[in-house]
N, C-alpha and C positions, 0 to 999 in steps of 0.2 A: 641397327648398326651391325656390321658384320665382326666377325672376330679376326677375320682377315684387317681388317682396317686397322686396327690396335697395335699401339705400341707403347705397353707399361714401361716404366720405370719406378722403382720405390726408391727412395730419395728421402735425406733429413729435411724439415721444412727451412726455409732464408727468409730472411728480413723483407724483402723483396716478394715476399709472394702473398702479405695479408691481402690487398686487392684480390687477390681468385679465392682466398679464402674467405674473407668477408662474403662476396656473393652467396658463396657454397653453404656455409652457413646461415647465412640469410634465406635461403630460399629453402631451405630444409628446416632449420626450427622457427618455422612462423607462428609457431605457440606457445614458445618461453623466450619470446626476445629476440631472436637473432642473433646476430655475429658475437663474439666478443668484441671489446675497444683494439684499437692498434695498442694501444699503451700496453694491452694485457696480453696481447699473443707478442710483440718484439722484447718484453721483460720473461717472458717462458721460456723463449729459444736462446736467449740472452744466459737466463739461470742454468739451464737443461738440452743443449741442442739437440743430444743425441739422442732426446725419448719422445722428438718432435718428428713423426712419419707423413709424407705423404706418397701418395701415389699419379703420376701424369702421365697423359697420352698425349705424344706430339705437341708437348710443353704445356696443354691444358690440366690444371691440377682436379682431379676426378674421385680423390680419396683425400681422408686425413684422421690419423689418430694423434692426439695429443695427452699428455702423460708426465705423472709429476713422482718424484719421491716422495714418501712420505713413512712415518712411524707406525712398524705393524703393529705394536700394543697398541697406540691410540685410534688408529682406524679400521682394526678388524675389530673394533666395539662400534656401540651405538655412537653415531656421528649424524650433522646435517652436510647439504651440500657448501653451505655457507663458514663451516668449519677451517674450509680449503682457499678461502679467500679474505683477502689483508684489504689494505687502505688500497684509495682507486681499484677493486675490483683485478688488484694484483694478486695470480694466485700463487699459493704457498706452496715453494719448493724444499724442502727439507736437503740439506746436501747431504747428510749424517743419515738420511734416511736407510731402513733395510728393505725395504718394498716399494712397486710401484703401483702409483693410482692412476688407473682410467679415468680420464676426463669425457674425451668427446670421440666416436668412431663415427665419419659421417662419407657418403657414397651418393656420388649425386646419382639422380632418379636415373637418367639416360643409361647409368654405366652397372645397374643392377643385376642380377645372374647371369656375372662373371666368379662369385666370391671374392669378390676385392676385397669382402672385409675379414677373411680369413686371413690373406697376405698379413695386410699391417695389423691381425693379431699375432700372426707368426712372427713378426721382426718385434712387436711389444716381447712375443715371450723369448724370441732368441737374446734381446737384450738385459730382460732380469736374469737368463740363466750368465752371459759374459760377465753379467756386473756381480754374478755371485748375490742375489739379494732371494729375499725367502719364499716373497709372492708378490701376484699382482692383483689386487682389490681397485672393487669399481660397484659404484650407487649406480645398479641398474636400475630405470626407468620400467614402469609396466603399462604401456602406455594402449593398450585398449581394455584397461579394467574396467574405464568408465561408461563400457559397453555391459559390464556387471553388476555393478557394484552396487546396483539394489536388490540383487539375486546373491551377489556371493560375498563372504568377506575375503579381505586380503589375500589369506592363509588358505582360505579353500580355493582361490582363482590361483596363483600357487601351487599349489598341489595339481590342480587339473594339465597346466602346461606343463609340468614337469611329465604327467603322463599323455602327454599330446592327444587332451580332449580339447584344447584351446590351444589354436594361434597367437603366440605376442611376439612381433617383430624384433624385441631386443631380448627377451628374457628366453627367447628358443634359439637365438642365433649362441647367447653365450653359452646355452648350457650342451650347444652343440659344438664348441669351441673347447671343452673343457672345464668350463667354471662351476664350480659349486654355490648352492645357494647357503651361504651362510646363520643368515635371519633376517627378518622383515624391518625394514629403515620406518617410521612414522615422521611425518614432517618435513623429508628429506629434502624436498624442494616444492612448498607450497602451490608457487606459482603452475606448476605442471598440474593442470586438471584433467590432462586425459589419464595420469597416473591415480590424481586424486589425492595426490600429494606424498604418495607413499614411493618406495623402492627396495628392491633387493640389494644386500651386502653380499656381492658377488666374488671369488676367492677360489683362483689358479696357485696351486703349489709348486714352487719351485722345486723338483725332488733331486735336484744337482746340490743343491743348497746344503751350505758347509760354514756352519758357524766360527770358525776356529780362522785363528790369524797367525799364527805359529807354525810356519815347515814344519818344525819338529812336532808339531801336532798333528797333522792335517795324514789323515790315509790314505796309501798307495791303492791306487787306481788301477791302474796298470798292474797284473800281478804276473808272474814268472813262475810256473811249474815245472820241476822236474821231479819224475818217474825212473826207478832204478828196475826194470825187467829181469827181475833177478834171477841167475844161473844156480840150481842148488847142486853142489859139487861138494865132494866126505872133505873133511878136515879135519886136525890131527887134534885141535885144543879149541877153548874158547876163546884164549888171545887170538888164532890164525882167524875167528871166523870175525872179531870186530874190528881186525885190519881191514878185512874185506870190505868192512861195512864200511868205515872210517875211509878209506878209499875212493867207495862210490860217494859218499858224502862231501869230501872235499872236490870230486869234479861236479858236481851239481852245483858248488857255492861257487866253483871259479865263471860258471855261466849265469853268476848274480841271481842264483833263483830264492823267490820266495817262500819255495814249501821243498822239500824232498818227501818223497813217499817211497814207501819200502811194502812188499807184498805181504799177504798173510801167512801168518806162521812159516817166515826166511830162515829163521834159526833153526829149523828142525834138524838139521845135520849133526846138531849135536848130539839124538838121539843116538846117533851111531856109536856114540861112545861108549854107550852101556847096553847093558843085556836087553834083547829084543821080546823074548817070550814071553814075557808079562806088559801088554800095552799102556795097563793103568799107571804100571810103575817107572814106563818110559816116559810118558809125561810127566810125571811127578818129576824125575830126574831134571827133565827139560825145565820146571819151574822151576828150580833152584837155583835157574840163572837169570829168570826176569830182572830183579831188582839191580844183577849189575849190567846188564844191559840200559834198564829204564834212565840208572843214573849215569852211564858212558855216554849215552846218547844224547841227552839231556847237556852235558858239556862241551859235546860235539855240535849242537844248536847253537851253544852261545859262543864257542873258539869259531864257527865258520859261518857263522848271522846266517841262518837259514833255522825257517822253523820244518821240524821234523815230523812225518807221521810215522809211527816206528813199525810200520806194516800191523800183525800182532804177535801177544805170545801168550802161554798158557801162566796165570794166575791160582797159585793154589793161596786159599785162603781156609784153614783148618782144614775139615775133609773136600772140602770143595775144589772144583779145577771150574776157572773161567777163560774164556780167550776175549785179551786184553787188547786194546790196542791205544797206544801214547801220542798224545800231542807235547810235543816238548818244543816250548815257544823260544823262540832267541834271546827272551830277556830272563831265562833261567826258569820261569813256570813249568809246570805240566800241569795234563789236566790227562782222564781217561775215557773212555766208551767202550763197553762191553759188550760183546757179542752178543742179541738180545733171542733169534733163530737158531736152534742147534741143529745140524744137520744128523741125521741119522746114522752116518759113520761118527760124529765125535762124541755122540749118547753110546754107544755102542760100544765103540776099542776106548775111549776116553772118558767116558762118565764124564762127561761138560755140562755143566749147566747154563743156563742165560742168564744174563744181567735183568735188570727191571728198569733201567731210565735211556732216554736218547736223549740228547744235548746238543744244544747249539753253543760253538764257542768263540768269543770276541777274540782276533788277531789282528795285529798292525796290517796285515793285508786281505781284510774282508772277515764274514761270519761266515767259520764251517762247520762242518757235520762231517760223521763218521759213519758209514755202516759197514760191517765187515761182511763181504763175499755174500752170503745167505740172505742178509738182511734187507740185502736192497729189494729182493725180490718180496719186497712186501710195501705195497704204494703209502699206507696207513703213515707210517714211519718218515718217507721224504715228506709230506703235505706238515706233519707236525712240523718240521724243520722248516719248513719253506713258508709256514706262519710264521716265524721265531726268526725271520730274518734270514735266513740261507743263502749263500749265495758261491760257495763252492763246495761240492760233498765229494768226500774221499771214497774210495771200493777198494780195501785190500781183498783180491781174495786170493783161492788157490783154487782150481778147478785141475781135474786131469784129464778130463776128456773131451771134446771138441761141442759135444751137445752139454753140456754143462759149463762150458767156458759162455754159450753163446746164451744162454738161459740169465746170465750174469748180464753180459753185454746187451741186451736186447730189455730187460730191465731197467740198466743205469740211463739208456737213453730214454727211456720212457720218464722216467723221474725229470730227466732232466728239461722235458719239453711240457709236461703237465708241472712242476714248481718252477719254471723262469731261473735256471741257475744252471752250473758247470758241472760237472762228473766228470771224476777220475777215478777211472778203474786200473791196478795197479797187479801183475800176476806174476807166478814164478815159471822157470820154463828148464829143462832139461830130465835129468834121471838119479836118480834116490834110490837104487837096487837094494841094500843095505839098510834102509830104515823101514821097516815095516806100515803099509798102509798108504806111503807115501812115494813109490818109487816111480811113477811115473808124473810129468806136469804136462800144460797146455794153458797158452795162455798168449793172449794179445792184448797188451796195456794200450789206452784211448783217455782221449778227453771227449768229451763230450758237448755241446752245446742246445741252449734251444734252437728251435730253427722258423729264422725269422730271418729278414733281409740283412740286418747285421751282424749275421755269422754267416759260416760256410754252406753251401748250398745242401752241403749231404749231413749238415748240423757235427760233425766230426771233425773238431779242431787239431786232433793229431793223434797217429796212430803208430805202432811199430810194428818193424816185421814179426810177423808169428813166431812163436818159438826161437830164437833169438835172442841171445843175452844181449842189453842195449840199454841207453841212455834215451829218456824222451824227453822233450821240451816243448809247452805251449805257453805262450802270452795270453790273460787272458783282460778282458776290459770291463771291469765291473759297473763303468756307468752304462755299459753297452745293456746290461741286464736292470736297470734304473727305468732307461726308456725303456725297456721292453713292458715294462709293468705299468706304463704310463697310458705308452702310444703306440706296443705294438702291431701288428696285423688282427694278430687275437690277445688278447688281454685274460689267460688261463684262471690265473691266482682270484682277480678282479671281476670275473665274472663267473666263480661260484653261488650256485644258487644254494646258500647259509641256510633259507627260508625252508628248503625240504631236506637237508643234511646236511652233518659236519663230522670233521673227524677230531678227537680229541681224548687228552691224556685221562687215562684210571689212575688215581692217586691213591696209591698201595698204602696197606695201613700197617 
């Protein structure tokens, strides 16, 4: 047959079409029975229309998946096939169900490598991810075991097709479709002796799947960034410099944004206020104001529903100075992340030291991470996070000079393409003559993306003009980054080899 001559359609099945399926059926399982009854296929599409697929050429039906709801606690255990079927050979549709069961995927002989049976698994799984349900579970058949099954048991015939020393027409098409092999069914359908009686509990996860029935529960998807490019310019007090802030904060919230981020170490203009000559004792000065900054900003989260990164600031804690940086979530929390990299100017004029922990933290609008400026340029750090769930990491930094702005940039994107997740790098930009160490900036705020066909081609969701005090704004879609991890082009996270190395946390004593 040509492929010129073809004309699919996928289509729900009708009442009207057991006659092609009877055949269809019939001529393909001539070794468990044949068709179902009419009584049992017009009571399925009756129960369940819409998880009744076929496929026809020039109104010839040439494919067909049939498909039931059913209970994931009760059938992602041990079950028969008989489980699934009531009085007269009626099978059991669960309407309450949260998952769906494969019943029957069948492709008549003629119409074989086209991948028809990819299509109607594709509309099986488009329809568990619309219907919101958890998975789709299906008793595969292993039906040339009993080409084995005096050589192998089960479990080792199993094992071989999963490593494609063995052909099995249903158990390689599923596991090339996505399904996982659960565990071994015994019993499952006696009458099958080319299986021998046995089968696989086969299991597609829905990763769109969202248990929660409550708006007010269910997390924003869609998230809303906004970046403040911040101008550092003298000021006469602390009150003039959290107008400032208060300022760029309220136009981020009027454009509904989910996060405001603010650059590293924005505050420093305060240093101007006190004596320069001594640098240890100009940060020290500058930490005197963290705590009321942490708590203004923190009430600025919750008067203008935007959760806040507060860029950072220096942290004295006894003799110690750390650069801090605040999540102050909208519902009045905070949490922190410390600088964990010191750069060699803040050991130097600042005696800074590192924190010891990175963190991933739960918000109404996804899991982030922090790393400030320095940090990112250390891959160990994003992969811990991007274990832990990540799915958007902040970059305050401050760079001054163009090859150290891009040392930053050229990092955050790299993070962002090896862990599957967003970057936001966030900088300051103008002149500081006045504050010692700090008088010049450079700096181009970016989002970031992986880069896969559902982001932008150059993986760069939004950029600002260089140097330029400015407002940035990116949407970003975090089921966009769900699939990536499923069914991207390449699958980064998912296809580390665990087996020759990993990276993971030293637990400080």
């Amino acid at each position: 047959m040509s492929p010129d001559d073809l004309h699919l359609q996928l289509r729900n099945l009708r009442l009207e079409d057991y006659p092609q399926l009877k055949e269809l059926m019939d001529a393909i399982y001539t070794d468990i029975g044949g068709a179902w009854s009419q009584f049992t296929i017009e009571k399925l599409i009756k129960d369940f229309s819409e998880g009744q697929f076929c496929l026809e050429d020039n109104g010839k039906i040439v494919g067909v998946a049939l498909t039931v709801k059913v209970a994931y606690n009760k059938f992602s255990n041990p079950h028969t096939y008989d489980d699934l079927i009531g009085h007269r050979e009626a099978i059991l549709n669960d309407k309450k169900g949260d998952a769906l069961y494969g019943l029957d995927v069948l492709i008549h002989p003629d119409y074989r490598g086209y991948r028809l049976g990819r299509r109607l698994y594709d509309a099986r799984k488009e329809l568990c991810r619309q219907a919101n349900l958890r998975a789709i579970l299906a008793g595969g058949r292993i039906v040339n075991y009993h080409k084995y099954s005096e050589e192998l048991t089960p479990s080792q015939y199993l094992d071989k097709v999963q490593r494609r020393e063995i052909y099995d027409p249903i158990l390689t098409f599923q596991l090339a479709n996505d399904f996982t092999v659960k565990r071994l069914l015994g019993k499952y359908l006696p009458e099958d002796q080319k299986s021998r009686g046995f089968a696989t509990l086969l299991e597609w996860n829905n990763f769109l799947y969202d248990p929660s029935t409550s708006i007010l529960t269910t997390r924003i998807q869609n998230v809303r960034v906004g970046a403040v490019q911040w101008q550092m310019r003298s000021v006469e007090s602390v009150d003039e410099l959290l107008q400032q802030v208060e300022y760029f904060i309220d136009a981020l919230s009027n454009y509904q944004s989910d996060f405001a981020v603010l650059p590293e170490f924005f505050n420093t203009p305060l240093m101007g206020l006190t004596d320069q000559s001594q640098q240890m004792s100009a940060i020290r000065f500058l930490a005197g104001y963290t705590e009321r900054f942490k708590s203004e900003m923190s009430q600025m989260a919750v008067s203008y529903n935007v959760n806040i990164i507060t860029g950072s600031m220096p942290l004295q804690e006894g003799d110690s100075i750390y650069n801090v940086s605040y999540l102050c979530r909208r519902d009045g929390s905070v949490e922190e992340q410390r600088k964990l990299h010191i750069t060699p100017h803040e050991k130097r004029d600042w005696v800074i030291e590192g924190g010891n922990e990175v963190k991933v933290f739960d918000t109404d609008a996804g899991s982030i991470g922090i790393l400030i400026c320095y940090d990112v340029e250390f891959p160990e750090l994003g992969r811990i996070m991007a274990e832990e769930g990540l799915e958007i990491l902040f970059v305050p930094f401050w760079t001054d000079t163009r090859n150290a702005y891009l040392r930053v940039r050229h990092c955050a994107q790299a993070r962002a393409v090896e862990n599957e997740c967003y970057v936001v790098i966030c900088g300051s930009v103008g002149n500081l003559p006045e504050v010692e160490s700090l008088d010049v900036q450079y700096a181009q705020s970016a989002v970031f993306s992986p880069s896969d066909f559902a982001f932008p081609h150059d993986a760069i969701m939004s950029e600002t003009t260089p140097n330029t005090e400015m407002l940035m704004f990116s949407d970003l879609n975090l089921d966009e980054l769900r699939y990536l991890h499923h069914e991207g082009s390449v699958t980064n996270l998912k296809d580390r080899r665990t087996d020759i190395y990993e990276v993971s946390r030293k637990h400080r004593s």
